[in-house]
C-alpha positions as CSV (number, residue, x, y, z in Angstrom):
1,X,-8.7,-228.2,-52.4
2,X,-10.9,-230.4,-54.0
3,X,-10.9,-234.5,-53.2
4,X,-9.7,-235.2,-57.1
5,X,-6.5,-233.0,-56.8
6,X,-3.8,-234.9,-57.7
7,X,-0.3,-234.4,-56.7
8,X,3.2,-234.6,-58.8
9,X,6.4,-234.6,-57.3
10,X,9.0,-233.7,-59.8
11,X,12.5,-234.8,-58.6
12,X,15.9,-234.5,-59.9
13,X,18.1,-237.6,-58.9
14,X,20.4,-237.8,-56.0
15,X,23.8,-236.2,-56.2
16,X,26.1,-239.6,-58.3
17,X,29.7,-240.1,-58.7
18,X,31.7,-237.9,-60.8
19,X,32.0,-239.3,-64.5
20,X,35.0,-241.3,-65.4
21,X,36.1,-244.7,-64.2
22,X,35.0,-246.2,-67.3
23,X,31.2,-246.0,-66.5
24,X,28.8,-244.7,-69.2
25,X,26.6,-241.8,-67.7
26,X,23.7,-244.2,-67.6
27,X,25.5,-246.5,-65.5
28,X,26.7,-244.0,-62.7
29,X,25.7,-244.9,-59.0
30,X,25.2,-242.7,-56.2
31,X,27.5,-241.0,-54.1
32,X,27.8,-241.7,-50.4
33,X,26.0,-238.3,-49.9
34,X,23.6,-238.7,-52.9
35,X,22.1,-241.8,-50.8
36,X,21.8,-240.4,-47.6
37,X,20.7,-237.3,-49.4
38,X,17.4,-239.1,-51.2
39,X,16.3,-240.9,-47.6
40,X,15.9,-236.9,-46.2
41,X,14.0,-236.8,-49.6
42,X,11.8,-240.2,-48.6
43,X,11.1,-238.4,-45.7
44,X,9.8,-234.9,-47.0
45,X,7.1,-236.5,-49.5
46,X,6.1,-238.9,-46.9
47,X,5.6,-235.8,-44.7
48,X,4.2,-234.5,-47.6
49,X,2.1,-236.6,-49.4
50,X,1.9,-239.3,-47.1
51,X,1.6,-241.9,-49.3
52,X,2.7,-242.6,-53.5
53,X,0.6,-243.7,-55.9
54,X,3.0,-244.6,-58.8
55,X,6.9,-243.4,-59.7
56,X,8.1,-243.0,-63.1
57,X,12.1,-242.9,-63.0
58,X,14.8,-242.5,-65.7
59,X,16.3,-245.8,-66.1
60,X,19.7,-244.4,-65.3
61,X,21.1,-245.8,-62.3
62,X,21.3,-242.7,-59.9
63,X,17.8,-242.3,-60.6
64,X,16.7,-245.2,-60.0
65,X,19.1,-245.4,-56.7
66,X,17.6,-242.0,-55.8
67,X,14.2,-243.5,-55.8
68,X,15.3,-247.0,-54.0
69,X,16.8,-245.1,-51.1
70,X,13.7,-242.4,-51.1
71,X,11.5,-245.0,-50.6
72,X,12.9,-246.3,-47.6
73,X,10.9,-243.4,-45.6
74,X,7.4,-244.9,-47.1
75,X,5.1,-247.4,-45.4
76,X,4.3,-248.8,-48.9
77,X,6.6,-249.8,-51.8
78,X,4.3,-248.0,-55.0
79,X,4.3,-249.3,-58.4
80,X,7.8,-248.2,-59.9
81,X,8.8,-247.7,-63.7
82,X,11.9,-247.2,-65.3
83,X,11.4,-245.6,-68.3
84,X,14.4,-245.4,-70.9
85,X,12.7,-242.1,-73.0
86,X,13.3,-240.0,-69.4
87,X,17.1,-240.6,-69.9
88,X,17.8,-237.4,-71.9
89,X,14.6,-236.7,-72.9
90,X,13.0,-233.0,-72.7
91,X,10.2,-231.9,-70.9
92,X,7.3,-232.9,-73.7
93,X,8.8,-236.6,-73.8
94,X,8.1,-236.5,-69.8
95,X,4.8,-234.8,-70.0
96,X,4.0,-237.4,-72.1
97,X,4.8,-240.2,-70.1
98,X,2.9,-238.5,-67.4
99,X,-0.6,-238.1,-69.4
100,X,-0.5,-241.6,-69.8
101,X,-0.5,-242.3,-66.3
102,X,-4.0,-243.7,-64.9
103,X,-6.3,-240.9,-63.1
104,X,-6.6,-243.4,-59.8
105,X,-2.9,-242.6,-59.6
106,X,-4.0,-239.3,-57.4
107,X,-0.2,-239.3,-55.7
108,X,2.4,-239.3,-58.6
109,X,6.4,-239.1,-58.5
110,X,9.0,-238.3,-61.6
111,X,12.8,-238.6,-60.7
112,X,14.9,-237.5,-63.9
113,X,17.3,-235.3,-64.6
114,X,18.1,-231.4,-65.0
115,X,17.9,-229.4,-66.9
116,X,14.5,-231.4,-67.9
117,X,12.9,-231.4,-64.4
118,X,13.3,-227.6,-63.8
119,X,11.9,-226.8,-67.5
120,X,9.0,-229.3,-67.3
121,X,7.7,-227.6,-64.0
122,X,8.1,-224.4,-65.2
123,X,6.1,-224.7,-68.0
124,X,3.1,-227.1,-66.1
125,X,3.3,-224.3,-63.3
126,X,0.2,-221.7,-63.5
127,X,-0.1,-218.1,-62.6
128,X,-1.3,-219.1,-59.4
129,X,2.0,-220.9,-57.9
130,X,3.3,-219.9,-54.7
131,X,5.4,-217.1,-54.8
132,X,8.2,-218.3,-52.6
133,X,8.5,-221.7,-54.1
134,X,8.8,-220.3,-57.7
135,X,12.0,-218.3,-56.2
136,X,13.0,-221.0,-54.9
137,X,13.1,-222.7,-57.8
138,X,14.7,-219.8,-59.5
139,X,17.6,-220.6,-57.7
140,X,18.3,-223.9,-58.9
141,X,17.3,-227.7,-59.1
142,X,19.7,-229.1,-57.3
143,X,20.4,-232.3,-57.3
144,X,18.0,-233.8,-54.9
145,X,15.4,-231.3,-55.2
146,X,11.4,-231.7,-55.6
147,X,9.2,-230.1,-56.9
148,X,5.5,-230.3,-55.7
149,X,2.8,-229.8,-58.3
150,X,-1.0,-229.9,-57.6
151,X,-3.3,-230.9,-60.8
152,X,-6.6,-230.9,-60.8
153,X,-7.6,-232.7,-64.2
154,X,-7.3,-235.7,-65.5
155,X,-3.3,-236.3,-66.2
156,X,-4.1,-237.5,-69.6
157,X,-5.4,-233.5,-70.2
158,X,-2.6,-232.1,-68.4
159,X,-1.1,-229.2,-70.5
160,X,1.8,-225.8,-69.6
161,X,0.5,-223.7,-67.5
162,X,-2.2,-226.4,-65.6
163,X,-0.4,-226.8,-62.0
164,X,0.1,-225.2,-59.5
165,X,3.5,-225.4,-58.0
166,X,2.8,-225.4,-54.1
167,X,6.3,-226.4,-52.6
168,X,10.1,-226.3,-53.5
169,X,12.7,-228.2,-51.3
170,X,16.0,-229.6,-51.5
171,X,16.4,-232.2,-48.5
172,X,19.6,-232.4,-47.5
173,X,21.3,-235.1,-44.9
């Protein structure tokens, strides 16, 4: 693995409340489970990656919870942004709010929404993906599952087919 590898963790929010209630989608919280859900999820990238560089979150509230709570397992609070265009947006509108991240950002985390998250990684991962985590990921992005991507470009050139996907896992409480 070379030193300018960077890492994406794509995530699909926490498991929320059911619709209704008079609550716009946007505006739906977390479920009991969804929170405690998200902290096993802090804990598997801070096994995994140790550290985060930067997040970019959908600005809809279970994301953002999903992120809040995950980030209780991390020594350091990273740079957070909650970006409206990753509410309902497909998997070029993320992409593209990925290449503009900065390259010193070597540790990088997405939490959106499916079916965006599963389609965006399988189109960034290559041919040389780990087997098992591509059937993994065959059989579903659950809510509260990530996705671990390496890179080894710049982000900015990052195009289908670029990463490797290198772990599947959906933390559960």
């Amino acid at each position: 693995m070379a030193n300018d590898t960077k890492h994406l963790a794509v995530v699909r929010h926490a498991k929320a409340r059911a619709p209704g209630g008079g609550l716009p989608d946007h505006d739906r919280p977390l479920s009991n489970r969804g929170r405690e859900d998200a902290r096993e999820l802090g804990s598997w990238l801070a096994l995994q990656l140790g550290h985060v560089d930067r997040v970019l979150t959908s600005s809809a509230l279970r994301a953002v919870q999903t992120w809040e709570a995950a980030a209780e397992a991390l020594s350091a609070a990273p740079p957070v942004e909650a970006l409206t265009e990753l509410y309902q947006g497909d998997p070029g509108t993320v992409l593209r709010a990925i290449r503009k991240v900065d390259d010193r950002t070597h540790r990088l985390v997405v939490v959106g929404h499916e079916p965006t998250q599963s389609a965006l990684v399988l189109a960034l991962a290559g041919d040389d993906s780990d087997r098992d985590a591509m059937q993994e990921l065959d059989e579903g992005y659950r809510t509260g599952a990530v996705a671990l991507l390496e890179v080894d470009g710049p982000w900015s050139e990052l195009r289908p087919q670029d990463a490797r996907l290198v772990a599947f896992a959906v933390p559960r409480a």
